[in-house]
N, C-alpha and C positions, 0 to 999 in steps of 0.2 A: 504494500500500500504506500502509496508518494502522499506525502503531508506539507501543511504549508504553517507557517505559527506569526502572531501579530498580535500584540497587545493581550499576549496572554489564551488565544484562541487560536484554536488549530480545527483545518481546513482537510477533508482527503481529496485527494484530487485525481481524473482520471481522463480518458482519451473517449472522445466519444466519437467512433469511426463515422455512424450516420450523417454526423454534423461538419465530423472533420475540425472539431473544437476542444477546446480541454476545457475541464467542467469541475467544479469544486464547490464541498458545501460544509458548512460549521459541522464540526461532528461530535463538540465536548458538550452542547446542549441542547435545552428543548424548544427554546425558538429555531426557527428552521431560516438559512444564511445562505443563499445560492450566490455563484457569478460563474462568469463562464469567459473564455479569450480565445483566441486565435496562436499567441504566442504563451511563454513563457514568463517572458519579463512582462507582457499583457496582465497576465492572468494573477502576477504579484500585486500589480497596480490596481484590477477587479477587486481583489480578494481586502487590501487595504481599504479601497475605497467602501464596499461592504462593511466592513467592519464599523467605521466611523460613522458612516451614516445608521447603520442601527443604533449604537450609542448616542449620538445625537437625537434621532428620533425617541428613543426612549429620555432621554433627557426634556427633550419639547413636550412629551405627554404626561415627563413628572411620573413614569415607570422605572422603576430598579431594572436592567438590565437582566437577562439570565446569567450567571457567573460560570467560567471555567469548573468541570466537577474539579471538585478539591481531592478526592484520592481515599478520602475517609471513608467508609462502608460501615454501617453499625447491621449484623446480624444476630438475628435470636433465631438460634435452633434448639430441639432439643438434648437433654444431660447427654445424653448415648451417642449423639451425631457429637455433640463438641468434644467427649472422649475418646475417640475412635480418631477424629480427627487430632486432636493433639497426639496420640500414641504417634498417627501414620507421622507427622511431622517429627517426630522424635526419631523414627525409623529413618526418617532420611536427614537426619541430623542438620534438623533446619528448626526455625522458629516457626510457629505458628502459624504467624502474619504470612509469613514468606510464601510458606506451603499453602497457604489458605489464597495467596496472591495471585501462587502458577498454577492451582487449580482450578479459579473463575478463569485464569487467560486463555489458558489450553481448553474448557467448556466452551469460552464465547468464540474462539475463533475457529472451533468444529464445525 
């Protein structure tokens, strides 16, 4: 995956043969952030200009912004799943966090 980052926000970005365009869209939240170029250096200058103008916009309508996810996750599982899963993290002589980290990455990008 090709990613673009500004202000804190990052972009995936990809080729859209139909169009013959490259095409990119906010990916760290839930407002939704398109732009699209021709070139490269284009598609940096899209992607800025996007950006600023949603902030802005949200600034003119007096809305908070959607913010970059911060990275924190709070889960509640059950005693048995959180033990089982701290064992497995101990078996692979990792922390918790860690192992609990690379097995949401390797699920979401199945």
């Amino acid at each position: 995956m090709n990613t673009m980052t500004y202000r804190g926000y990052t972009a995936n970005v990809e080729f859209d043969d139909r169009d013959n365009i490259l095409v990119g869209r906010v990916i760290d939240i839930t407002d939704v952030i398109g732009f699209h170029a021709d070139t490269v250096a284009d598609l940096r200058t899209a992607f800025e200009e996007a950006i600023d103008d949603y902030l802005e916009t949200c600034a003119k309508l007096e809305q908070s912004p959607n913010k970059p996810f911060s990275g924190k996750l709070m889960l509640r599982v059950p005693p048995e799943v959180h033990g089982a899963a701290l064992a497995a993290a101990k078996r692979a002589g990792t922390s918790l966090n860690k192992w609990a980290a690379k097995a949401l990455k390797e699920a979401a990008h199945s």
